[in-house]
C-alpha positions in Angstrom: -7.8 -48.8 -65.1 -7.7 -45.9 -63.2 -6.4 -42.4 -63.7 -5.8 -38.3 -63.8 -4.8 -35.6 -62.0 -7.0 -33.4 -60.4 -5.9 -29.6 -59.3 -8.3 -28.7 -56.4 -9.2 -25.6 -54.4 -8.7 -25.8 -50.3 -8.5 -23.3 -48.1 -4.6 -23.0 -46.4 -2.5 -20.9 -44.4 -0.1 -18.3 -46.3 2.8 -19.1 -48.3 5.1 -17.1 -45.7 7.9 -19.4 -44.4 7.5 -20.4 -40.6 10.3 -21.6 -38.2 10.0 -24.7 -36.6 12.7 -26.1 -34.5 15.3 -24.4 -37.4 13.9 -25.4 -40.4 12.0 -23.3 -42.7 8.6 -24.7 -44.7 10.9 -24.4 -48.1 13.4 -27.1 -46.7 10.8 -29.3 -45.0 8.3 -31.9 -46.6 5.4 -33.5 -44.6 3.9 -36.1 -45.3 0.8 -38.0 -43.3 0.7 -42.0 -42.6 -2.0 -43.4 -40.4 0.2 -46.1 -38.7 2.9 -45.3 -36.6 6.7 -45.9 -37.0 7.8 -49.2 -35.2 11.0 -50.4 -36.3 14.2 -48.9 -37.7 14.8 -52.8 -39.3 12.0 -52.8 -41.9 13.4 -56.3 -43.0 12.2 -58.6 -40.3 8.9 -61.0 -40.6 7.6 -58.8 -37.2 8.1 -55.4 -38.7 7.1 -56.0 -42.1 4.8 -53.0 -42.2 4.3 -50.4 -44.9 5.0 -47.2 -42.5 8.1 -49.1 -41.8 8.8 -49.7 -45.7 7.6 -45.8 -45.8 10.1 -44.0 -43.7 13.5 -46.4 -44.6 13.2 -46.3 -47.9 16.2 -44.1 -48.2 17.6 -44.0 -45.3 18.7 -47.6 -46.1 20.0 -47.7 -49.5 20.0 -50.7 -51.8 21.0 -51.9 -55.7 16.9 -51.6 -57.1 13.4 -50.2 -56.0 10.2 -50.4 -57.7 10.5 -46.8 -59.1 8.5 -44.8 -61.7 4.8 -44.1 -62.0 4.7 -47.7 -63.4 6.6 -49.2 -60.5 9.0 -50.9 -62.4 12.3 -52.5 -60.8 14.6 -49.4 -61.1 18.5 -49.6 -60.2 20.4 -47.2 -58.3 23.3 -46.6 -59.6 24.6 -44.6 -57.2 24.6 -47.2 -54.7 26.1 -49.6 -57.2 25.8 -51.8 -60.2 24.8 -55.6 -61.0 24.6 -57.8 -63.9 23.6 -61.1 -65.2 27.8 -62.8 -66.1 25.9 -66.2 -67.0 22.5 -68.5 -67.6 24.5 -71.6 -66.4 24.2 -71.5 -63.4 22.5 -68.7 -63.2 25.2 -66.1 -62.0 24.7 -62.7 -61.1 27.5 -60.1 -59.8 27.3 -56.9 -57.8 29.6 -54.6 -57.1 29.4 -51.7 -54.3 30.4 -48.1 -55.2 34.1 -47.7 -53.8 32.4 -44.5 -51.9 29.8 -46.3 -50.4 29.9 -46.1 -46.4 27.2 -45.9 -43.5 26.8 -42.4 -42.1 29.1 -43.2 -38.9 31.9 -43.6 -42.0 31.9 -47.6 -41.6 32.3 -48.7 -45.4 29.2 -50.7 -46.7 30.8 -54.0 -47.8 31.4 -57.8 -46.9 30.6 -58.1 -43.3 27.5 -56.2 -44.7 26.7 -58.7 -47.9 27.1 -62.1 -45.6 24.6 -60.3 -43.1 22.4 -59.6 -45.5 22.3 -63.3 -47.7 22.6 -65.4 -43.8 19.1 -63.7 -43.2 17.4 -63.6 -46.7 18.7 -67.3 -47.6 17.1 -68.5 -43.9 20.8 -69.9 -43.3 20.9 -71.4 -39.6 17.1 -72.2 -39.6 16.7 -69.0 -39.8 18.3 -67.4 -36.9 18.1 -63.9 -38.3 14.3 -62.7 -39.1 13.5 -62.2 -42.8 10.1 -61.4 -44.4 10.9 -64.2 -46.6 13.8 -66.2 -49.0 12.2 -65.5 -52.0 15.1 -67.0 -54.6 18.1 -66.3 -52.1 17.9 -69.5 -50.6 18.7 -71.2 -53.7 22.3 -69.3 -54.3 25.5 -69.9 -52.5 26.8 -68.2 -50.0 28.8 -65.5 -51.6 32.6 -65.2 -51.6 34.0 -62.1 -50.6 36.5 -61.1 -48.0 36.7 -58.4 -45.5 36.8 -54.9 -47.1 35.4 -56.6 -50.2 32.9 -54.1 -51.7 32.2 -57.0 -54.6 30.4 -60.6 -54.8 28.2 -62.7 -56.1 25.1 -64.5 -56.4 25.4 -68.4 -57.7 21.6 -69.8 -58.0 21.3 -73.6 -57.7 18.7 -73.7 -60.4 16.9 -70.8 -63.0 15.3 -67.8 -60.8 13.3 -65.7 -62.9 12.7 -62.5 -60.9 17.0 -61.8 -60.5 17.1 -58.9 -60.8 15.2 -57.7 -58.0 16.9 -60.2 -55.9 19.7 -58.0 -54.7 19.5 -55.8 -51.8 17.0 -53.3 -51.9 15.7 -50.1 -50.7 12.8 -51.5 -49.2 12.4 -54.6 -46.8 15.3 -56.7 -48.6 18.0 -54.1 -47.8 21.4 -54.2 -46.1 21.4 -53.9 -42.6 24.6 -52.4 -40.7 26.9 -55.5 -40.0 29.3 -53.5 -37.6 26.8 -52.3 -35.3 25.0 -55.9 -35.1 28.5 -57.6 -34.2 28.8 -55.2 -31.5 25.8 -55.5 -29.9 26.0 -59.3 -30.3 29.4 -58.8 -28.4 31.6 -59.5 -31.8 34.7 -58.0 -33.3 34.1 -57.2 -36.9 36.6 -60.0 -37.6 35.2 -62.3 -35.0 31.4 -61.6 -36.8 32.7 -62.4 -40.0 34.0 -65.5 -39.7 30.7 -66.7 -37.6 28.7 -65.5 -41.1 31.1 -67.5 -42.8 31.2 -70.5 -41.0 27.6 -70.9 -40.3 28.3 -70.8 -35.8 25.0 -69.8 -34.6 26.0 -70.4 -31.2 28.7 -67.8 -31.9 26.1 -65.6 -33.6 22.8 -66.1 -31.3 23.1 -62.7 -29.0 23.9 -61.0 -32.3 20.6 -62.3 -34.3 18.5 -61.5 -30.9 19.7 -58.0 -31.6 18.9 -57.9 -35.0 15.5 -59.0 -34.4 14.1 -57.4 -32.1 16.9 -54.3 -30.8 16.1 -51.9 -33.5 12.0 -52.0 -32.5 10.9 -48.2 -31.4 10.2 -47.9 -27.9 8.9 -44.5 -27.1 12.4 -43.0 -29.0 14.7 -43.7 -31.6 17.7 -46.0 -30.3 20.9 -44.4 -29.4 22.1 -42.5 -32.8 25.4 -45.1 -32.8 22.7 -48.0 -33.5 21.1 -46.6 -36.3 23.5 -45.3 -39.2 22.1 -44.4 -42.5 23.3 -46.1 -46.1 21.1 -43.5 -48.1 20.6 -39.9 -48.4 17.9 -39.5 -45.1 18.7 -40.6 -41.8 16.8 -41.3 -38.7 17.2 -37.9 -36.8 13.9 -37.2 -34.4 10.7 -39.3 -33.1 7.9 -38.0 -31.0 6.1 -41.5 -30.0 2.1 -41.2 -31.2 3.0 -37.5 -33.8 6.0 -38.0 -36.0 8.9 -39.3 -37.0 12.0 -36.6 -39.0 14.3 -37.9 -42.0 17.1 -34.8 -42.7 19.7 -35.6 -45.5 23.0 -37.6 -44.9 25.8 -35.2 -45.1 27.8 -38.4 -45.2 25.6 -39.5 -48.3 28.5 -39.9 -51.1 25.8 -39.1 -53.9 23.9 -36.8 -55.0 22.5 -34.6 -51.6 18.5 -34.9 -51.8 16.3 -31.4 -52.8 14.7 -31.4 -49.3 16.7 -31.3 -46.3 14.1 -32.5 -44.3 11.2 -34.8 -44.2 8.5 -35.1 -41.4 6.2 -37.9 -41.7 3.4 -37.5 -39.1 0.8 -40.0 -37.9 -2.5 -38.3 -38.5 -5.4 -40.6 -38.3 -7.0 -41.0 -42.6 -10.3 -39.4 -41.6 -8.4 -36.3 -40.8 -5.9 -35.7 -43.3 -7.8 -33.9 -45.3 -8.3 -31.0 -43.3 -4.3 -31.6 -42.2 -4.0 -30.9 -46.3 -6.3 -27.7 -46.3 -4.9 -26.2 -43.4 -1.3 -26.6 -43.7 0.2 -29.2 -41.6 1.2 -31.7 -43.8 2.1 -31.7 -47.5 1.3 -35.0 -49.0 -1.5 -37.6 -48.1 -2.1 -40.6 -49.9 -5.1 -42.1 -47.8 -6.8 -45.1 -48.2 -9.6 -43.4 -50.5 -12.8 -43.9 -48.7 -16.2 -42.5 -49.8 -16.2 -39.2 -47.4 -12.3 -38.5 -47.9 -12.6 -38.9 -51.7 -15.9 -36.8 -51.6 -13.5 -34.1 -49.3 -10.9 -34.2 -51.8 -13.3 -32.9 -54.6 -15.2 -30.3 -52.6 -12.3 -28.8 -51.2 -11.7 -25.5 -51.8 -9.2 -22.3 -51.4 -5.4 -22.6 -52.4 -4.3 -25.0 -54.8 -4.1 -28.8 -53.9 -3.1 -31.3 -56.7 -4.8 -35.0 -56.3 -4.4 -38.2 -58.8 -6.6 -41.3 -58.2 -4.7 -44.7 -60.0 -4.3 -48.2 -60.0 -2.5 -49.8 -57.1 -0.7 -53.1 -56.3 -2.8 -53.5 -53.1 -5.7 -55.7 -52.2 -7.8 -56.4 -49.6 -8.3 -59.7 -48.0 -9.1 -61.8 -45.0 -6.6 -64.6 -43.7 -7.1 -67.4 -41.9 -5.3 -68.6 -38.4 -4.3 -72.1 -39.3 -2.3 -72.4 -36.2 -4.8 -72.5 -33.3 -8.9 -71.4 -33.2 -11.8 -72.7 -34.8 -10.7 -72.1 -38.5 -7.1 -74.1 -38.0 -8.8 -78.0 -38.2 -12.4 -77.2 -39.7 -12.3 -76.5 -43.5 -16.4 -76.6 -43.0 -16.0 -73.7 -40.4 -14.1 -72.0 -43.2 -16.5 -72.6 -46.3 -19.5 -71.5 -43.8 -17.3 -67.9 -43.2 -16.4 -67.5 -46.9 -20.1 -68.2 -47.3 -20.9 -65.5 -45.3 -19.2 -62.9 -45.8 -20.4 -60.2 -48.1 -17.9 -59.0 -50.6 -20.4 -57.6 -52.8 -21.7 -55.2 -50.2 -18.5 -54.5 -49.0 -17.1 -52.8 -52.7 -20.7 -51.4 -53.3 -20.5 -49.8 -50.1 -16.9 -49.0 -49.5 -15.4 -48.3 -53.5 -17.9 -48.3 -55.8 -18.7 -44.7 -55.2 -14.6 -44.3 -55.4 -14.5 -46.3 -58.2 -18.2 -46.7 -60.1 -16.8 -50.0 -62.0 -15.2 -52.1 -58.8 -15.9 -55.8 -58.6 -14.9 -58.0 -55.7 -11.3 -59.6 -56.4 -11.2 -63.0 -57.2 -8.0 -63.9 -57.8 -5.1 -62.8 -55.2 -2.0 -62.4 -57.0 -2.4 -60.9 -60.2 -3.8 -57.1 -60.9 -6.2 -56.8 -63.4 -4.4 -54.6 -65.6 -1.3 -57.0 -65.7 -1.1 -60.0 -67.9 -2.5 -63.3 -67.6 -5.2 -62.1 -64.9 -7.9 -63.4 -67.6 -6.4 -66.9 -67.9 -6.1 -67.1 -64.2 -9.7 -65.7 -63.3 -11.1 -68.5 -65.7 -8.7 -70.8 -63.7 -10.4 -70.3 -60.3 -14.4 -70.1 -61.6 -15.1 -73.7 -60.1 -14.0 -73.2 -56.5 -15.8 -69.5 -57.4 -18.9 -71.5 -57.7 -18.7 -72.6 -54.4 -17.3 -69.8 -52.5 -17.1 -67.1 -54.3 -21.0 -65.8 -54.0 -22.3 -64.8 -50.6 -24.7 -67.4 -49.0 -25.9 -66.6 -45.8 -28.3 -69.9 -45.7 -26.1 -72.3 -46.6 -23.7 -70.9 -44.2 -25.8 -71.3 -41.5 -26.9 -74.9 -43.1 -22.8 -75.6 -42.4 -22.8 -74.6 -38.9 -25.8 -76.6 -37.9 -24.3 -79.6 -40.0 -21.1 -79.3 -37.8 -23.0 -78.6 -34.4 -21.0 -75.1 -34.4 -23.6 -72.4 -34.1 -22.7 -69.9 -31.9 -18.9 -70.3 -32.6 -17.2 -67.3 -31.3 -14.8 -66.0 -34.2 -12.6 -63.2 -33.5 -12.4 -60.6 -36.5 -9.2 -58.3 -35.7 -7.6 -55.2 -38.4 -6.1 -52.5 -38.2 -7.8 -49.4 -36.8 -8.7 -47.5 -39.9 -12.1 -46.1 -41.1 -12.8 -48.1 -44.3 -11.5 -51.5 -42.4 -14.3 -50.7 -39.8 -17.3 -49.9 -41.8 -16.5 -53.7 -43.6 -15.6 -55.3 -40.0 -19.3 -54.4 -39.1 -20.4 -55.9 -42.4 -18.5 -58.8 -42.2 -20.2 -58.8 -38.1 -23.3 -58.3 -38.9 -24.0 -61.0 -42.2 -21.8 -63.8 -40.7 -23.7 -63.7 -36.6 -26.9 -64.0 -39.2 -25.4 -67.0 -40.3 -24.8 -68.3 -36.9 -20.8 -67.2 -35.8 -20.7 -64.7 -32.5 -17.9 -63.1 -34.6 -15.7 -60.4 -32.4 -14.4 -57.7 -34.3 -11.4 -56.1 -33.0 -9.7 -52.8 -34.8 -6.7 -51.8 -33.1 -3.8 -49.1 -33.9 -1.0 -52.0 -32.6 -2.5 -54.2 -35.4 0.8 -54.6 -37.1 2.9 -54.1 -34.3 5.7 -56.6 -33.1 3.6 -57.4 -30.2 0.3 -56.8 -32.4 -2.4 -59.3 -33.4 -1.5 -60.0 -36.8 2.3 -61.2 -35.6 1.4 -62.5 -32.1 -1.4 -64.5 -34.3 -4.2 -64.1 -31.6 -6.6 -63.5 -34.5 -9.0 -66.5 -36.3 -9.5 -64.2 -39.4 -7.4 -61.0 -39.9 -8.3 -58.5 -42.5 -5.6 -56.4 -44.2 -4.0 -55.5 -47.7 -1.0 -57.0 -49.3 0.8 -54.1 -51.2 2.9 -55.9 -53.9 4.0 -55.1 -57.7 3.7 -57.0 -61.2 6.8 -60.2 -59.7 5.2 -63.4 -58.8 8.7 -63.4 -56.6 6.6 -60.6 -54.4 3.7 -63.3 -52.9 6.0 -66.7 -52.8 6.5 -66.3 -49.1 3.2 -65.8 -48.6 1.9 -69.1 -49.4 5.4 -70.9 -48.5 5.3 -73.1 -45.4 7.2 -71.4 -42.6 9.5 -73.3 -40.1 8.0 -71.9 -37.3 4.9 -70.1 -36.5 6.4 -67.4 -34.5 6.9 -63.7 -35.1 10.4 -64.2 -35.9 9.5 -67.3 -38.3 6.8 -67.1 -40.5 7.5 -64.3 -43.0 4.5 -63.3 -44.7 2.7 -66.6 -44.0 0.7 -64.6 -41.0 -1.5 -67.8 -40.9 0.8 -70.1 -41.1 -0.6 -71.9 -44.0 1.0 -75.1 -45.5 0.1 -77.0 -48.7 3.5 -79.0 -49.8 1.5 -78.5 -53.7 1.8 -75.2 -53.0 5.3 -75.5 -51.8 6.3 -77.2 -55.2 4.2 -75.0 -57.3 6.0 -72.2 -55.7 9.2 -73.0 -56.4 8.5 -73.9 -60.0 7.4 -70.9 -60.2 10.0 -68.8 -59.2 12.3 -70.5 -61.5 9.8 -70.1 -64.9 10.4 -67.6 -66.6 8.4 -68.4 -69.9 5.6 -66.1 -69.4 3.0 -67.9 -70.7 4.2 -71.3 -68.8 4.2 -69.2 -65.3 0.5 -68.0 -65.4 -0.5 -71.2 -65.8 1.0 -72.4 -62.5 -0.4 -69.2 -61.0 -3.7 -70.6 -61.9 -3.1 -74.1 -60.3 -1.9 -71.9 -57.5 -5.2 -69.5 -57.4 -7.2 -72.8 -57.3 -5.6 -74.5 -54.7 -5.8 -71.3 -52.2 -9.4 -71.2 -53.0 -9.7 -75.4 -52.9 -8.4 -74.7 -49.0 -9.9 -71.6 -48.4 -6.4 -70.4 -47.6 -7.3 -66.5 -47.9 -10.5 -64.6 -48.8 -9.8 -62.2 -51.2 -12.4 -58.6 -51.5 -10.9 -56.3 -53.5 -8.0 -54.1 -55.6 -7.3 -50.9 -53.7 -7.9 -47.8 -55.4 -5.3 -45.5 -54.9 -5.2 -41.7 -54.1 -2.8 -39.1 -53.3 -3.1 -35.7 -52.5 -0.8 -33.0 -52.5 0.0 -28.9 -51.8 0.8 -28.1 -55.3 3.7 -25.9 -54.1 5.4 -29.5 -53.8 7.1 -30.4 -57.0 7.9 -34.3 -58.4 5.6 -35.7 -56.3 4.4 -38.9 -58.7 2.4 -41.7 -57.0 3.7 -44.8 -57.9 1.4 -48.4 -58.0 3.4 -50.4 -55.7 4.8 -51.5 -52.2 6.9 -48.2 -52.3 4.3 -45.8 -52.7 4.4 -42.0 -53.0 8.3 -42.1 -52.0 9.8 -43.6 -54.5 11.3 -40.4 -55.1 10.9 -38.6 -52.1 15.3 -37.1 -52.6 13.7 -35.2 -55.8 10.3 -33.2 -53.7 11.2 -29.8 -53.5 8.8 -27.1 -52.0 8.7 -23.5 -52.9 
């Protein structure tokens, strides 16, 4: 495990406060992200991005987060309150504070709830985009009326993971009923009853809205589109630089520290130097060699840095729609085969982290429970796969007649995901693939590789927490390999083991029974070659140490977990 706090020297600008477009530096926080801000829905299959995830956080409020250093599922109270009322059936209610309302002064209630459990349960085939189901789809549709600021979710059979099944501050939040009936052409009354009675004819302009009307287009929508439910909202977007969060005056609890937050897109070999000279606040890069070695050299005014564990990993995903990889489990043995993972972490975060290994198991950190049990799970398909072999790799292609086959490698543009792309390149055209790798900035955009799918292997990082709820739709088979339809099953995978193992899963929750399954689960994605897995994510974050209660925190919700409580002075 990973850990400590470092207080470094780096040279800075002077403490005096500087206007900028009204604000003072004692009411503004900045804080650097490499990708850029594409969508203000954050809970669509498309826009499932962590920038996303990284700016709504509280500008769309929810009943939990993963909060504390520990990232454990924290409730907010102020939004509202939910408990378990019965284990048969399962039966869990929520209720709404009275004062809750978006920032236009709409009140957050039923119209809002049906929205929110049509898309998560994948009602209607799933007309409106989700990231995934995930437990919802085995509860009822809840009953509540208009106005009604209380309901509840029935389950169909045990869910284990309830209580982070309720709307959330991340990418399972509420999203603003009123505003997607009118833009589908609805009366609040008339939206209502659709959600009720399950018309997606009714419904269909309003769910074209709601996936794909709130994606960024060189500006923020119209300021009517885009109401707040949390103590930010969306208030200024310069396309390519930033992207401004000022408190809700609407916000009915408590107002947040720092009136406003700037989250600029600065590239993660130059935030650093963004840090030392003053232009940002908080970075919490992906901690490469040079940025790491930056971090501990720098020098001048005081900058506090902690390195930790993180809920991320590395991995490369195969396109099982369409290309080379989709029919040919032999073209896939020869890549796994190929590829260097062992170079990769000695290259790219060993000298981060002198005791790194390559990851061999997907779903299960090594500081959390069971990982043991489940890495002695996998070590037969290990055997086979899990060691790089450039000769028998190339032994596979000439078997299969498929030397030469062009593979095309694509990521997201960032520094570290390079520097292993041309490893990845360079061992695997040894082995006989012409293998194209492609880095782009619109990796993760709506119109992006990784959800258009034009990629055979894409390389990314899952950022997750300690639920086995977190990865189901990963692995799930989707209904249809589209943007809109595949969740977080990017390759469109589909095992109906898997399926089954899934769902048993989910509905475990004797500890010791569940990592068992995860094992049968870990073995079957390697058995398939489903997903190459390289390695856990170190994490690092870096701040000016006149910002106070900035805690880095393990999982999907990063650094801004409690972004309402940074204060800078």
């Amino acid at each position: 495990m990973l850990g400590g706090v470092l207080v470094l020297s780096a040279c800075g600008g002077d403490d005096e406060e500087s206007e900028e477009n009204g604000s003072s530096a004692s009411d503004t926080v900045t804080l650097a992200e490499a990708q850029p801000f594409q969508s203000y829905n954050n809970t669509t299959a498309a826009a499932n991005s962590s920038m996303n995830s990284t700016v709504m956080n509280w500008v769309h409020g929810g009943f939990w987060q993963f909060g504390g250093e520990d990232g454990q599922v924290t409730p907010d109270e102020a939004f509202g309150t939910y408990e378990k009322t019965s284990d048969d059936p399962l039966t869990v209610e929520y209720t709404i504070n009275d004062e809750a309302a978006w920032s236009d002064g709409d009140s957050i209630d039923c119209d809002d709830i049906l929205l929110w459990w049509t898309q998560q349960s994948g009602a209607m085939d799933g007309l409106f985009s989700a990231i995934g189901t995930d437990g919802v789809e085995d509860t009822e549709m809840p009953d509540c009326e208009a106005g009604g600021k209380s309901f509840e979710l029935v389950y169909d059979t045990p869910y284990a993971d309830w209580s982070s099944n309720g709307p959330s501050h991340g990418n399972t939040s509420m999203m603003p009923a009123h505003v997607v009936a009118e833009q589908g052409g609805l009366t609040p009354e008339e939206f209502l009853t659709a959600l009720q009675e399950g018309d997606a004819d009714a419904l269909q302009q309003a769910a074209e809205f709601f996936n794909t009307g709130w994606v960024i287009n060189g500006a923020l929508p119209d300021p009517a589109l885009i109401p707040s439910s949390g103590p930010y909202m969306l208030t200024d977007f310069v396309e390519g630089q930033s992207v401004t969060l000022t408190a809700n005056e609407n916000y009915w609890g408590e107002q947040p520290a720092t009136k406003n937050i700037v989250i600029r897109t600065i590239a993660e070999e130059e935030q650093v130097q963004a840090l030392q000279n003053g232009e940002v606040d908080i970075i919490h890069p992906q901690p490469t060699v040079d940025l790491a070695q930056q971090i501990e050299q720098a020098t001048g005014s005081t900058i506090s840095s902690e390195v930790g564990n993180q809920y991320t990993y590395e991995h490369l995903d195969f396109n099982f729609n369409s290309g080379p990889f989709a029919e040919s489990k032999e073209l896939r043995e020869a890549f796994a085969l190929c590829v260097p993972r062992q170079q990769i972490v000695d290259n790219l975060i060993a000298p981060v982290v002198p005791d790194a290994e390559p990851k061999d198991i997907r779903n299960i950190a090594p500081w959390d429970p069971g990982f043991e049990e489940v890495n002695q799970a996998v070590s037969e398909p290990l055997g086979e796969y899990g060691t790089q072999d450039i000769d028998r790799a190339r032994q596979i292609l000439e078997d299969e007649n498929a030397v030469g086959t062009t593979i095309r490698l694509e990521t997201l543009d960032l520094q570290r995901r390079n520097d292993a792309g041309q490893l990845i390149k360079a061992a695997c055209d040894e082995a006989g693939f012409n293998v194209e790798f492609v880095s782009a900035a619109d990796f993760f955009d709506t119109e992006g590789g990784l959800a258009q799918n034009t990629f055979d292997v894409a390389m990314f990082a899952w950022i997750g927490s300690s639920l086995f709820s977190e990865w189901n739709s990963t692995y799930q088979t989707v209904t249809e390999c589209t943007p809109e339809g595949k969740g977080n099953n990017n390759g469109c995978y589909s095992n109906p083991e898997v399926d089954e193992l899934l769902d048993e899963l989910m509905r475990t929750s004797d500890q010791d029974e569940a990592i068992g399954i995860v094992g049968e689960i870990e073995t079957i994605l390697w058995d398939d070659l489903v997903t190459i897995p390289l390695y856990q994510h170190p994490g690092i974050t870096a701040w000016n140490s006149a910002v106070q209660n900035v805690v880095p925190n393990p999982t999907q919700t990063g650094v801004v977990w409690n972004m309402p409580e940074w204060t800078k002075g």
